[in-house]
C-alpha positions in Angstrom: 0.0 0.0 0.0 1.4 3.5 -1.0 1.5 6.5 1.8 -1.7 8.3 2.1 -1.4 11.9 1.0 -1.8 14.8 3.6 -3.2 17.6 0.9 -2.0 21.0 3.3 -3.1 23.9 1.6 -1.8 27.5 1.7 -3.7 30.7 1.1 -5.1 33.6 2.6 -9.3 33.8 3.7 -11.1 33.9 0.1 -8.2 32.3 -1.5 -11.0 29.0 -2.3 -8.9 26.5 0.3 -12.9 25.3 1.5 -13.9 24.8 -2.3 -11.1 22.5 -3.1 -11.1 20.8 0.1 -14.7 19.6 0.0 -14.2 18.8 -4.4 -11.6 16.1 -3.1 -13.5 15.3 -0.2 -15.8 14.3 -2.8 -12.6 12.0 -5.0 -12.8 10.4 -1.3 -9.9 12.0 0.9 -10.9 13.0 4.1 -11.7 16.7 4.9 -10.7 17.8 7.9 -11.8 21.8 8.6 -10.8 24.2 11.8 -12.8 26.7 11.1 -16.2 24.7 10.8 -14.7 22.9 13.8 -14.2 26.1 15.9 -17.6 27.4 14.5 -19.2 24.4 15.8 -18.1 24.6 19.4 -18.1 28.7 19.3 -20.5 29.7 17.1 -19.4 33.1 14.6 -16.5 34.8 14.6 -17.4 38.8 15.4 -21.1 37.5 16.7 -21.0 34.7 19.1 -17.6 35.4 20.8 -15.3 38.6 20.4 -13.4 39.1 17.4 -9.9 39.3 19.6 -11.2 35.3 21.5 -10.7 33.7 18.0 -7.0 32.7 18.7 -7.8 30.8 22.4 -10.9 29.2 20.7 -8.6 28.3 17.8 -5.6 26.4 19.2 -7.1 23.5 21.5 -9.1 23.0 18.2 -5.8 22.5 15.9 -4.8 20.1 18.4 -7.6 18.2 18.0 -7.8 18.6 14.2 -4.1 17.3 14.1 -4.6 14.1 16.0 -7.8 13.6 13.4 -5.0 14.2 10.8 -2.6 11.6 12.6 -5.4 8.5 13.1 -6.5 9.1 9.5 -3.1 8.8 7.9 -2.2 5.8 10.2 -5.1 4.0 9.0 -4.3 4.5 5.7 -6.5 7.1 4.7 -6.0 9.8 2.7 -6.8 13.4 4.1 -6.8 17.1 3.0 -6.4 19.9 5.6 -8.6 22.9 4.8 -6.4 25.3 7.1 -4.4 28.6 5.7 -1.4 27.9 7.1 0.3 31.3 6.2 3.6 30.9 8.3 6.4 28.7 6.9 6.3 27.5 10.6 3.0 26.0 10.6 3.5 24.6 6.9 6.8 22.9 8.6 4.9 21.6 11.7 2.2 20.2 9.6 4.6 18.5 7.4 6.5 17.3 10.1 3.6 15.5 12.0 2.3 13.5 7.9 5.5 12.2 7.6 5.8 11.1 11.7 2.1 9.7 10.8 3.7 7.5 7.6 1.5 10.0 5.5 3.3 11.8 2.3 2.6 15.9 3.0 1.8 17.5 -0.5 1.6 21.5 -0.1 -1.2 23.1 -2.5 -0.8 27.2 -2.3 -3.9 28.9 -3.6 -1.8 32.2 -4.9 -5.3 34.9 -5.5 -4.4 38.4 -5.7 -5.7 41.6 -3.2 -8.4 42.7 -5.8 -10.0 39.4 -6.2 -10.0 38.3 -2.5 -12.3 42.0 -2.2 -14.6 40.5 -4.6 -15.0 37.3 -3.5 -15.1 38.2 0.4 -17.9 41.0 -0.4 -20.0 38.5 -1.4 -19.3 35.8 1.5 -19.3 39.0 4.4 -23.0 38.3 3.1 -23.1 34.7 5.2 -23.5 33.3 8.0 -22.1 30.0 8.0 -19.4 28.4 9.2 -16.7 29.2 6.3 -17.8 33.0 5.9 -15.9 34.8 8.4 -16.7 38.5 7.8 -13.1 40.6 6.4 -13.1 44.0 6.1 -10.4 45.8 3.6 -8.4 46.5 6.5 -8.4 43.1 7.8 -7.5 41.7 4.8 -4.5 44.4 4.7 -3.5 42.9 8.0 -3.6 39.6 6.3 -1.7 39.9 3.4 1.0 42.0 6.1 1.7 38.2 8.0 0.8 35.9 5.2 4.1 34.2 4.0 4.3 32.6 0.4 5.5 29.7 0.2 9.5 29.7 -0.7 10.5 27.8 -3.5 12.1 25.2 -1.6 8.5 24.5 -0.3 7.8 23.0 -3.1 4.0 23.9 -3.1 2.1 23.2 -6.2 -0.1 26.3 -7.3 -3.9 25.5 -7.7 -5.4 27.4 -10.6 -8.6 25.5 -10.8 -7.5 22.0 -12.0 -8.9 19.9 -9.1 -7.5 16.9 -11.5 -4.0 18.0 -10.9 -4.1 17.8 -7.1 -6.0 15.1 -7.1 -3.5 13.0 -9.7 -0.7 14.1 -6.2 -2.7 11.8 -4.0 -2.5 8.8 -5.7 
């Protein structure tokens, strides 16, 4: 039996990390989501629990998210993480804990410039559900400020919309 594949993907809130995550969910690797996670045991970002409380909220659920990530790869099974992880750091960590699991990390950046994040978030500020956490232009200013690229040594595939190309890694 080959290594299961631990699909990490890269890219700032907008960037379409949720979309890709739940198309291969549906080619059958297993989805595993903080945010919908954090939104389930919190409720909104901004509405349910102070915009500044997201980061203490956050972290016990990234521990739990990576032990689902861990069992998952042990047993074989194949798994993509729909996180951001915008720090070389995290990407590293992540990486780290695959290969401990006997899974084969695969980094997928979703590269989606300023003026296209606006558009897309306008229209999900709109939401309500777990994956629409509202971003203001400023925020997302703040974003881009600590969100580091992926260094060519990454080696991170860029998504531009060919699901079959990430999916083809996995195999």
């Amino acid at each position: 039996m080959s290594q299961p594949a631990a699909v990490l993907l890269i890219g700032i809130t907008g960037s379409g990390k949720t979309r890709l995550a739940q198309a291969l969910a549906e080619c059958g690797l297993i989805r595993l989501s903080v945010d919908e996670e954090v939104h389930r045991l919190h409720g909104r970002y901004g509405v349910d629990y102070p915009e500044h409380g997201y980061f203490e909220r956050e972290a016990p659920v990234i521990d739990a998210v990576r032990a689902q990530l861990v069992r998952h790869l042990r047993a074989g099974r194949s798994v993509v993480l729909d996180h951001g992880l915008w720090l070389r750091s995290d990407r590293d960590e992540w990486k780290k804990t695959a290969r401990a699991a006997g899974g084969r990390p695969q980094l997928v950046y979703l590269p989606v410039g300023k003026e296209e994040l606006l558009r897309r978030l306008a229209k999900r500020n709109e939401r309500q559900d777990a994956n629409a956490l509202a971003v203001t232009p400023e925020a997302l200013d703040d974003f881009f400020a600590r969100f580091e690229p992926p260094a060519d040594d990454e080696d991170a595939t860029e998504y531009h919309g060919d699901i079959d190309a990430v999916y083809s890694m996995t195999q």
